[in-house]
DOLUM-992600 format. One record per residue (C-alpha): y, z, x. Coordinates in steps of 0.1 Angstrom, whole numbers, plus 5000, padded with zeros to 4 digits. Example, Ala and Ser with C-alpha at 12.3 -4.5 7.8 and 13.67 -1.06 7.14 Angstrom:
2
<pagu><v>4955</v><w>5078</w><u>5123</u></pagu>
<pagu><v>4989</v><w>5071</w><u>5137</u></pagu>
***
This chain:
323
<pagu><v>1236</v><w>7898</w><u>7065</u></pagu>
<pagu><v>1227</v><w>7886</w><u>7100</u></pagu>
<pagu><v>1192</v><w>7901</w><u>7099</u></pagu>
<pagu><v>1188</v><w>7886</w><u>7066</u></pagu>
<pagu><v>1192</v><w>7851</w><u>7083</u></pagu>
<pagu><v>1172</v><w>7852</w><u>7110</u></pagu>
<pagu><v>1146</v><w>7865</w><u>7087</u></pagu>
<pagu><v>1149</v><w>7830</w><u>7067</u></pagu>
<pagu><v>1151</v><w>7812</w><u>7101</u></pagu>
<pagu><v>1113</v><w>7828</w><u>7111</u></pagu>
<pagu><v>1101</v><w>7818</w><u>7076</u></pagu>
<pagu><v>1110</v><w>7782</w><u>7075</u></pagu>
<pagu><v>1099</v><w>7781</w><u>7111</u></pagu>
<pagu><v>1063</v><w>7791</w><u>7102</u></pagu>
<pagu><v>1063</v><w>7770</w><u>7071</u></pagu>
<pagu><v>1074</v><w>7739</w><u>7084</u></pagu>
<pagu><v>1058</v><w>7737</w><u>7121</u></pagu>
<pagu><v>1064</v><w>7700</w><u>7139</u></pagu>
<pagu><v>1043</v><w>7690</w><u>7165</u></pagu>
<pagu><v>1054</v><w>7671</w><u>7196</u></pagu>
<pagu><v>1037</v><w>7656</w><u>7226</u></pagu>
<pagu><v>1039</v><w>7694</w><u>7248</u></pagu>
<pagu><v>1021</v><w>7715</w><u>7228</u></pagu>
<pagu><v>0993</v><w>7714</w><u>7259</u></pagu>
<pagu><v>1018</v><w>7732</w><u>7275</u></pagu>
<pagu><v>1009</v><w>7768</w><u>7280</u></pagu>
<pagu><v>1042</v><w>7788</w><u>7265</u></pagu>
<pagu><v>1044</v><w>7762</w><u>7239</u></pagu>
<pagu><v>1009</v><w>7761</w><u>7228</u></pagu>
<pagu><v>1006</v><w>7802</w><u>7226</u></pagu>
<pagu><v>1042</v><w>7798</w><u>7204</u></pagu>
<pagu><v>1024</v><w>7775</w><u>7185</u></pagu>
<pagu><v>0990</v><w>7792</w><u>7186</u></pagu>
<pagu><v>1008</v><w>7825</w><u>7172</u></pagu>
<pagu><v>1026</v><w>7807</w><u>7147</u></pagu>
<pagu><v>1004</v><w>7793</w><u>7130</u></pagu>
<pagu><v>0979</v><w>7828</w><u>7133</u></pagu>
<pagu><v>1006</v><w>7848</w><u>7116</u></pagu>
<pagu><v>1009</v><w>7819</w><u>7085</u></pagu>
<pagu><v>0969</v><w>7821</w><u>7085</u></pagu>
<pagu><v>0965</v><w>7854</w><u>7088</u></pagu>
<pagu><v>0938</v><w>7848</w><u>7114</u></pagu>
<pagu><v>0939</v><w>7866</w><u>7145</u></pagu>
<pagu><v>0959</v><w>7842</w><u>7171</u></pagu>
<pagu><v>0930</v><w>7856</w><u>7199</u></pagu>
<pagu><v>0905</v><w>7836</w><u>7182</u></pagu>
<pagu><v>0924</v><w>7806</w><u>7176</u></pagu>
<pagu><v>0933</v><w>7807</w><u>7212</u></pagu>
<pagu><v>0897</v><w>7811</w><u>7223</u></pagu>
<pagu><v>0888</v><w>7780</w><u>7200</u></pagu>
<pagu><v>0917</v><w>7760</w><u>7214</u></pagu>
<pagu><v>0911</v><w>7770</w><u>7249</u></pagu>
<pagu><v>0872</v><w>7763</w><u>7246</u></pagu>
<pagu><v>0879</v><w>7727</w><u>7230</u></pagu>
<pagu><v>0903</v><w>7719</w><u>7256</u></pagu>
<pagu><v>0875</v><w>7726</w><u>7281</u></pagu>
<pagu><v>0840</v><w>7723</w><u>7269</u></pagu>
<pagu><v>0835</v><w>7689</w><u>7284</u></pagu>
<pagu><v>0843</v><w>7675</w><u>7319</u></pagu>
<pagu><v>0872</v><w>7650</w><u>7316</u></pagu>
<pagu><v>0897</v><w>7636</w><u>7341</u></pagu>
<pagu><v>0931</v><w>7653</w><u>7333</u></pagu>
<pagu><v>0955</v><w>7629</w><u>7316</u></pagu>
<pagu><v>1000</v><w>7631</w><u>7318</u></pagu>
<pagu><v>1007</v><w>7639</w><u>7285</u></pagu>
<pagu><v>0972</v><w>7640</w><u>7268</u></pagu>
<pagu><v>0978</v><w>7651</w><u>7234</u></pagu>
<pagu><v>0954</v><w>7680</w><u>7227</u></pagu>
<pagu><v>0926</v><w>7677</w><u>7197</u></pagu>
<pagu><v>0904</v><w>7696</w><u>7184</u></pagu>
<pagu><v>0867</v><w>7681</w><u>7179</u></pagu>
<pagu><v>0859</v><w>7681</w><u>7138</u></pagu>
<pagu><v>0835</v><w>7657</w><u>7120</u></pagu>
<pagu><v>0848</v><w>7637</w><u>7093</u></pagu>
<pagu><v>0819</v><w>7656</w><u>7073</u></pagu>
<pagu><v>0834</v><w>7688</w><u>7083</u></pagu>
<pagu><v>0870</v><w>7676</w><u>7073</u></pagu>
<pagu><v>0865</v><w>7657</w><u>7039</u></pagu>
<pagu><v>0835</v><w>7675</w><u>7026</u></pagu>
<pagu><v>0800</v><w>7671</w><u>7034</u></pagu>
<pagu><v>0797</v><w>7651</w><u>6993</u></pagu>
<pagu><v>0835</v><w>7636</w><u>6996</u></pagu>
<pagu><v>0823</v><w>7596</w><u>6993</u></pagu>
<pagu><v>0861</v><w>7589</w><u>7015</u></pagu>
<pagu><v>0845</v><w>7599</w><u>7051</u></pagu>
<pagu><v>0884</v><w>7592</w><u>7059</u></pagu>
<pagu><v>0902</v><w>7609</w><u>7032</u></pagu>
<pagu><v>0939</v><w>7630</w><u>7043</u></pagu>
<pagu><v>0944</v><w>7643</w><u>7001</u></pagu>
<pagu><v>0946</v><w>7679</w><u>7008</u></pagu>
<pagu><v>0935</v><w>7684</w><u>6968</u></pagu>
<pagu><v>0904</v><w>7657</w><u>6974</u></pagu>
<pagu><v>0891</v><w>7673</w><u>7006</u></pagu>
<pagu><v>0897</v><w>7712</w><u>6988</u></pagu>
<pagu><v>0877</v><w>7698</w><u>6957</u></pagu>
<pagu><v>0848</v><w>7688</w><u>6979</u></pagu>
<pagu><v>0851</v><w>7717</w><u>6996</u></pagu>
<pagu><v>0862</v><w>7703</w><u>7034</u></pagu>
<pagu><v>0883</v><w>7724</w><u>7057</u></pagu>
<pagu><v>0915</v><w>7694</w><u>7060</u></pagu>
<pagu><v>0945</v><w>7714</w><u>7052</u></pagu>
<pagu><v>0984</v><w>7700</w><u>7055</u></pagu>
<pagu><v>0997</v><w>7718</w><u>7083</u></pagu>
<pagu><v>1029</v><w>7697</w><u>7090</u></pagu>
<pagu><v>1042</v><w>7695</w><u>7051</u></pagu>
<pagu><v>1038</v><w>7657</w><u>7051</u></pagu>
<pagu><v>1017</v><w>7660</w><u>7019</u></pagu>
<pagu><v>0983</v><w>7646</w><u>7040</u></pagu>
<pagu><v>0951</v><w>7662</w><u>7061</u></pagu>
<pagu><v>0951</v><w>7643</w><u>7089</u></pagu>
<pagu><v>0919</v><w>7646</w><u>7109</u></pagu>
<pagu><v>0931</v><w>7633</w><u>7141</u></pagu>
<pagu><v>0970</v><w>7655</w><u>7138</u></pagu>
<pagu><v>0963</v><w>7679</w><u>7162</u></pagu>
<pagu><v>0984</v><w>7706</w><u>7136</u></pagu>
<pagu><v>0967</v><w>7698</w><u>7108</u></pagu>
<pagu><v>0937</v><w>7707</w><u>7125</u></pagu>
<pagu><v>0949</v><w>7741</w><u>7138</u></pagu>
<pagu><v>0959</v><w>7749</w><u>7105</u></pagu>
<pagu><v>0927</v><w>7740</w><u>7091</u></pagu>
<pagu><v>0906</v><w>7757</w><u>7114</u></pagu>
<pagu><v>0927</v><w>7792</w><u>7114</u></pagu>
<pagu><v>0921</v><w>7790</w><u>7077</u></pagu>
<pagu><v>0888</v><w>7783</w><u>7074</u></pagu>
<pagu><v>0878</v><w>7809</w><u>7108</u></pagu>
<pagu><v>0902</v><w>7839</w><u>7086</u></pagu>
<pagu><v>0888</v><w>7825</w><u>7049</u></pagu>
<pagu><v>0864</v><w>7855</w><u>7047</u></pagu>
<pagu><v>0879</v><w>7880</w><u>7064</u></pagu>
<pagu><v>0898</v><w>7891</w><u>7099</u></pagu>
<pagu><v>0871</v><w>7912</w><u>7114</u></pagu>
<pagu><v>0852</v><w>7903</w><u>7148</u></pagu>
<pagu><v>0821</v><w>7898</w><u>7122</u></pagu>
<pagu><v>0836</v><w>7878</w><u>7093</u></pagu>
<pagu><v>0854</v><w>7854</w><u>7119</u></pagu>
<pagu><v>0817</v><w>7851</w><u>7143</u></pagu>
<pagu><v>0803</v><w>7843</w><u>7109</u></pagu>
<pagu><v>0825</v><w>7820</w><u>7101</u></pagu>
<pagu><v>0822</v><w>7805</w><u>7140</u></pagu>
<pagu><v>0787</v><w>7801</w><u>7136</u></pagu>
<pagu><v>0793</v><w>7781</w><u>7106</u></pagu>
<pagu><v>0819</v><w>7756</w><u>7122</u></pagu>
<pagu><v>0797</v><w>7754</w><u>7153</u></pagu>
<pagu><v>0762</v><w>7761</w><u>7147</u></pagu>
<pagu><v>0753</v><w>7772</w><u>7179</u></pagu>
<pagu><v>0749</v><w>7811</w><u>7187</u></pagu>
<pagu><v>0761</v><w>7807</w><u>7223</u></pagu>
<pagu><v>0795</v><w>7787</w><u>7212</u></pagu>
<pagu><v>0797</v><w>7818</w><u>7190</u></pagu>
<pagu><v>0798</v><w>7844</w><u>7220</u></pagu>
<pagu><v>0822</v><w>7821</w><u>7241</u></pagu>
<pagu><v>0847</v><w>7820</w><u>7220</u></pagu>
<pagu><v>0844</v><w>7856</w><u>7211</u></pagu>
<pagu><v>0843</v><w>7870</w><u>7245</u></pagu>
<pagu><v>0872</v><w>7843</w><u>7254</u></pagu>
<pagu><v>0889</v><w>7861</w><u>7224</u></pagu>
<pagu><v>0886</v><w>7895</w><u>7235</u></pagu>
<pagu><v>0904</v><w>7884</w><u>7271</u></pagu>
<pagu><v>0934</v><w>7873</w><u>7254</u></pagu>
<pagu><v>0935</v><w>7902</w><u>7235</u></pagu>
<pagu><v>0933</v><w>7927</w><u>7260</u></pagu>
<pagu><v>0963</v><w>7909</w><u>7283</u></pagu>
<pagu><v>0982</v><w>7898</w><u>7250</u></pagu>
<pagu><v>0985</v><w>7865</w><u>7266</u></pagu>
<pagu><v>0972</v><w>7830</w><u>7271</u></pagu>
<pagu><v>0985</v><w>7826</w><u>7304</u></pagu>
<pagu><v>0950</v><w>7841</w><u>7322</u></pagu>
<pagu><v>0948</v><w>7812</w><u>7347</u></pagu>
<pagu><v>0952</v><w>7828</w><u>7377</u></pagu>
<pagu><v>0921</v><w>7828</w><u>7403</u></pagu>
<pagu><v>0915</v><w>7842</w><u>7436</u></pagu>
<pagu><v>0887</v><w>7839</w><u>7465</u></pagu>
<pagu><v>0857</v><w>7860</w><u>7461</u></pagu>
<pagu><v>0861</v><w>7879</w><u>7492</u></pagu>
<pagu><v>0892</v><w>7894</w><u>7508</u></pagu>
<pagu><v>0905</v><w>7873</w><u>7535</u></pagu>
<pagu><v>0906</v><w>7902</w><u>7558</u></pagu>
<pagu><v>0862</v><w>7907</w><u>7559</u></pagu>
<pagu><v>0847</v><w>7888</w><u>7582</u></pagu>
<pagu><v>0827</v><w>7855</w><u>7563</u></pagu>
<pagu><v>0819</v><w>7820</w><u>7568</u></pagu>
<pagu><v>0807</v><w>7796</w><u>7544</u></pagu>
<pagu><v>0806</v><w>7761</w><u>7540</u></pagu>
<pagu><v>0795</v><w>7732</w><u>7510</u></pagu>
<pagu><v>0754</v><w>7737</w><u>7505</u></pagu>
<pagu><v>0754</v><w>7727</w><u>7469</u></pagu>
<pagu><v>0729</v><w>7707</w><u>7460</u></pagu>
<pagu><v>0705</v><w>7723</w><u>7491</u></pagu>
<pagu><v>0668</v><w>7728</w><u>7482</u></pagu>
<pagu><v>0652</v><w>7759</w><u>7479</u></pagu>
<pagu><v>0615</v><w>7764</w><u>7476</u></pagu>
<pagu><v>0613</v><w>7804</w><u>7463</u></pagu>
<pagu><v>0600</v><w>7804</w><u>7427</u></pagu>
<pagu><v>0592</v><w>7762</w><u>7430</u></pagu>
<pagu><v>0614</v><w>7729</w><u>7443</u></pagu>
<pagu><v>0648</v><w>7727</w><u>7430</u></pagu>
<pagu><v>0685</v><w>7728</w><u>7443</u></pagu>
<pagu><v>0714</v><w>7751</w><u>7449</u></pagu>
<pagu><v>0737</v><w>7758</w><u>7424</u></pagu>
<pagu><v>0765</v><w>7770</w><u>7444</u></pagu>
<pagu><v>0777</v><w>7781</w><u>7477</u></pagu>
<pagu><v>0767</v><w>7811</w><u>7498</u></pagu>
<pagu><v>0795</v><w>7830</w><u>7514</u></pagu>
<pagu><v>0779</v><w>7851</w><u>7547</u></pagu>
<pagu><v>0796</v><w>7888</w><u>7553</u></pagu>
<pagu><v>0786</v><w>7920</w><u>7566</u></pagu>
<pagu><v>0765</v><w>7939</w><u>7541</u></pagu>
<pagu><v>0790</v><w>7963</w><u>7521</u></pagu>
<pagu><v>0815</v><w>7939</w><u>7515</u></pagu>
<pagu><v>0834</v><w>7940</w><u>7487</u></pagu>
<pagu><v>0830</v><w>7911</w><u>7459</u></pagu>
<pagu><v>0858</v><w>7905</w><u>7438</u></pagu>
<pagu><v>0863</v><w>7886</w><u>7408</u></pagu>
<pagu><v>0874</v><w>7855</w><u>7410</u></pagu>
<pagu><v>0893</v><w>7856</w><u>7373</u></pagu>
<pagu><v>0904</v><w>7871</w><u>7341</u></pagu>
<pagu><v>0873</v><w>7871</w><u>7326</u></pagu>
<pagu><v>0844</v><w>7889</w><u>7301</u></pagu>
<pagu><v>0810</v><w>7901</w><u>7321</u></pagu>
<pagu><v>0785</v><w>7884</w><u>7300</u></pagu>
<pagu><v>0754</v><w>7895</w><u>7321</u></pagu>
<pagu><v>0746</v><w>7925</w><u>7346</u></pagu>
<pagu><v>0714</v><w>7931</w><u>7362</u></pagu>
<pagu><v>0690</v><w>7918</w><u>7381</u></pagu>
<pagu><v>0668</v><w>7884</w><u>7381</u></pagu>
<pagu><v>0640</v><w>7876</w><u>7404</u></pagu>
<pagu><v>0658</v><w>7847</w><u>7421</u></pagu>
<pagu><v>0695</v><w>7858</w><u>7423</u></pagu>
<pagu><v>0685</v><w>7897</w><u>7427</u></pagu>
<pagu><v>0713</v><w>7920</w><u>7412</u></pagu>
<pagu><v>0739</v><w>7893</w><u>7395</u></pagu>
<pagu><v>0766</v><w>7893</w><u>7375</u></pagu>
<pagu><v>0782</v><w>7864</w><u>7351</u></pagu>
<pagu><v>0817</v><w>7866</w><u>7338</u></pagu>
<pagu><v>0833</v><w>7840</w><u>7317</u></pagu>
<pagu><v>0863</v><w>7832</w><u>7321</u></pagu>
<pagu><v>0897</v><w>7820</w><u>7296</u></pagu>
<pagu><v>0889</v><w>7783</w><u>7304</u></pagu>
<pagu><v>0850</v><w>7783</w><u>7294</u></pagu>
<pagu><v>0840</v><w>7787</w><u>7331</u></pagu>
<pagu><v>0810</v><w>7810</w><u>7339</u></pagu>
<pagu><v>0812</v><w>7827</w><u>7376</u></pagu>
<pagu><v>0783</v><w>7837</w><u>7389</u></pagu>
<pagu><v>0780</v><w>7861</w><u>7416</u></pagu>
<pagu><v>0746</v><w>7867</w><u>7431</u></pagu>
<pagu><v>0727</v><w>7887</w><u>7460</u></pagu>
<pagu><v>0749</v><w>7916</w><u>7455</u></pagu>
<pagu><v>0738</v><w>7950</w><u>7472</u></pagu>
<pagu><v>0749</v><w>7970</w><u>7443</u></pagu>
<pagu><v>0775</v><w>7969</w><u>7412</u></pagu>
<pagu><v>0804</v><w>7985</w><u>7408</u></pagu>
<pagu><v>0804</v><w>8020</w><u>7388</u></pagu>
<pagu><v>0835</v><w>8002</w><u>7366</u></pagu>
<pagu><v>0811</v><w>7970</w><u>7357</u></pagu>
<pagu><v>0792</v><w>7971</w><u>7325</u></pagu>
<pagu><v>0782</v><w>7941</w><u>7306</u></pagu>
<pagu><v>0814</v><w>7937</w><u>7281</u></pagu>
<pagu><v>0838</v><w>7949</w><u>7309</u></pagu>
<pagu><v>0871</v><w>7924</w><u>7314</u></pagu>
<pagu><v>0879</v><w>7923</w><u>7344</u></pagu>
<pagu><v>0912</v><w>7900</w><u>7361</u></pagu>
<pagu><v>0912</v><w>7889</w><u>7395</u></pagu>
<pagu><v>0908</v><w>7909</w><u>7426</u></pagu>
<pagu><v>0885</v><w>7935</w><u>7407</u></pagu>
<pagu><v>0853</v><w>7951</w><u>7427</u></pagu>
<pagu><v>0823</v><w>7936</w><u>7411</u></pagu>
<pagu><v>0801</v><w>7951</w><u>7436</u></pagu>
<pagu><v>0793</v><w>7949</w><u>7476</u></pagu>
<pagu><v>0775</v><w>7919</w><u>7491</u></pagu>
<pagu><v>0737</v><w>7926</w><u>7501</u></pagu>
<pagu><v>0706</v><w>7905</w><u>7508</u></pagu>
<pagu><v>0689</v><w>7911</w><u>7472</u></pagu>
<pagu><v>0665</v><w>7888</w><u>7449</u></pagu>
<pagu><v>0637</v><w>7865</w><u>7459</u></pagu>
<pagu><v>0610</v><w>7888</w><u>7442</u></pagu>
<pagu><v>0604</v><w>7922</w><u>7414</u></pagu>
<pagu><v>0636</v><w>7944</w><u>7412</u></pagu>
<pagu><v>0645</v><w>7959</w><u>7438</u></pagu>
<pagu><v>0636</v><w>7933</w><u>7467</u></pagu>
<pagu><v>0659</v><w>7927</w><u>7494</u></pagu>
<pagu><v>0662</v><w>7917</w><u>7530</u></pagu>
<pagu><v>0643</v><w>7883</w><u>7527</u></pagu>
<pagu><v>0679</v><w>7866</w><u>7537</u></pagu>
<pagu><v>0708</v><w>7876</w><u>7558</u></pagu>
<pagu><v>0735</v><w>7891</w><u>7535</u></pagu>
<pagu><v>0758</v><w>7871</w><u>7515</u></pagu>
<pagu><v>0774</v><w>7861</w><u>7481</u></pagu>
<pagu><v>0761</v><w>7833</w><u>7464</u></pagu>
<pagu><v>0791</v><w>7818</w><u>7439</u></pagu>
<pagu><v>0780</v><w>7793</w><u>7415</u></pagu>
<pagu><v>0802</v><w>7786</w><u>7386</u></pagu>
<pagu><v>0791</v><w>7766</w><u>7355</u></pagu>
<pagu><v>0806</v><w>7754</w><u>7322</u></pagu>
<pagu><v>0791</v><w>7752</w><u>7286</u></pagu>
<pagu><v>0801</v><w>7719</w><u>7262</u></pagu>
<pagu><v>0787</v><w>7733</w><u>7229</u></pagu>
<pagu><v>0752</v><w>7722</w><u>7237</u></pagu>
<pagu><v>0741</v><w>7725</w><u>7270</u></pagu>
<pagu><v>0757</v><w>7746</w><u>7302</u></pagu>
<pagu><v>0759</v><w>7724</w><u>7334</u></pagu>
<pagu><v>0766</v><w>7737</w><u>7368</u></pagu>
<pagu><v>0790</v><w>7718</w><u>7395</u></pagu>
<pagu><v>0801</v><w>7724</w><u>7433</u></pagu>
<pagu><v>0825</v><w>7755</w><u>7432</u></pagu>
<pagu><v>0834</v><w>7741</w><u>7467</u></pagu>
<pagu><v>0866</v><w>7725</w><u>7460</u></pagu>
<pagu><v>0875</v><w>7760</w><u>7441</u></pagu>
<pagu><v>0869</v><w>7777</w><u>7468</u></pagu>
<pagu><v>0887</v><w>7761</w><u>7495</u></pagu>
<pagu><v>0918</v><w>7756</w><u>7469</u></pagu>
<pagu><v>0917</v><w>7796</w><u>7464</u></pagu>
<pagu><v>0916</v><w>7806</w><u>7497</u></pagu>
<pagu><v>0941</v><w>7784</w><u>7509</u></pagu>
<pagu><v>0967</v><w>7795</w><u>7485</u></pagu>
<pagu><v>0958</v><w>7834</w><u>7496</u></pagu>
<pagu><v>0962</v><w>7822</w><u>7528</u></pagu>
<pagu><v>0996</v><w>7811</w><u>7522</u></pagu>
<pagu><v>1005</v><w>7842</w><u>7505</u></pagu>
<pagu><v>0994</v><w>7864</w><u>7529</u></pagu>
<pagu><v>1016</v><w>7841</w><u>7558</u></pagu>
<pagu><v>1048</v><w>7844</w><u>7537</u></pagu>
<pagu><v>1042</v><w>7884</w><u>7539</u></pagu>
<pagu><v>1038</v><w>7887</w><u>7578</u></pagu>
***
């Protein structure tokens, strides 16, 4: 009788989700998140990954108790044909074919309810189908833009593999123990290749020093590129790109589609780039770390500085309560 009951306790739950002013916070949001993926029948990776991605895609001071949102044109919601830009009927939009669903049971599609849209969106990405290629499709459709389409998917594929949303963790670049110095040259000009400025910060240690990620993350790119010599660019659960450049040579465990988490060997830090593959020694050795973000259109890179300092100061720390 008792396993009856909480069998009807899990339904209702799923049927009749509330929303509140924490769902930004992380346990509440994956409850949430896997809720309403198990109702859908969507995988709750990908609506993570879109959660997580709108969240982050543009640079925004943080806010006490922002509500979340997702961002949906009105076209998008009501139908592309409705003539009521602004309607919330569920049977209106679903005749004019727009993705507004109820997902509260208060008998309207409300564009700005941050549950109406996650229940809207998990049906609409699981409408077709729950494989990797019926929900990219159905990405590309919401989005139209390819790389938006392999964000989300490679954020995806993270959560996934950890079975968790809770990926936030970072660590320095280098272990504290090698010997390096760097300081804040963002924004420096370089003249290799034609004017422009430094993306990032350069992090000096002995060749053969081992490079670490800096995050849970999917390696979107390995190999080598004229300025940044052998590279490699991971993306990470908060729509961050790290990019680690220079390196002497990659890591027999690093493949482009490898996930890594934080602390893993990328590769060993080296003096290459500036010239054909192959070409090194035209600088002393050291890691360039730039880091980058993409808002649906364009990807902008900003001063991992701040990062930096923030990561190894909190390693230091660790390592003091250990001696």
């Amino acid at each position: 009788m008792w396993k009856k009951c909480i069998v009807l306790i899990l339904i209702l739950s799923i049927q009749s989700i509330t929303i509140n002013t924490s769902f930004g916070a992380e346990l509440e949001s994956e409850q949430l998140l896997r809720k309403i993926a198990l109702k859908t029948k969507t995988p709750w990776s990908y609506l993570a990954a879109v959660y997580r991605f709108e969240q982050n895609r543009f640079k925004r001071a943080k806010q006490k108790n922002q509500s979340p949102t997702l961002h949906i044109s009105n076209e998008q919601w009501a139908g592309l044909w409705n003539p009521n830009l602004q309607d919330s009927n569920p049977d209106t939009i679903r005749y004019f074919q727009g993705i507004g669903r109820d997902g509260d049971g208060d008998q309207k599609a409300g564009r700005n309810n941050f549950l109406d849209q996650l229940y809207s969106v998990a049906r609409f990405l699981g409408s077709q189908g729950t494989s990797d290629d019926h929900i990219r499709h159905q990405l590309w459709l919401f989005y139209q833009h390819p790389v938006t389409v392999d964000v989300i998917t490679h954020m995806a594929k993270v959560f996934q593999k950890f079975g968790s949303t809770k990926l936030t963790t970072n660590r320095f670049p280098l272990s504290l123990q090698s010997h390096y110095s760097y300081r804040d040259n963002w924004g420096a000009s370089r003249g290799f290749g034609g004017r422009r400025s430094h993306e990032g910060n350069d992090i000096f240690a002995d060749y053969g020093t081992p490079v670490l990620s800096t995050c849970y993350g999917y390696v979107e790119l390995i190999g080598w590129n004229r300025f940044g010599g052998w590279r490699i660019g991971i993306r990470d659960t908060e729509n961050r790109y790290h990019y680690f450049a220079h390196l002497g040579k990659f890591s027999s465990k690093i493949t482009k589609g490898t996930i890594v988490k934080p602390g893993d060997q990328l590769g060993v830090v080296g003096s290459s780039g500036y010239g054909p593959p192959g070409t090194s020694g035209k600088f002393p050795p050291h890691l360039h770390y730039g880091i980058y973000r993409f808002t649906g259109k364009t990807t902008y890179a900003f001063d991992p500085f701040p990062l930096l300092k923030k990561w190894e100061l909190k390693e230091k720390k660790k390592l003091s309560h250990l001696d």
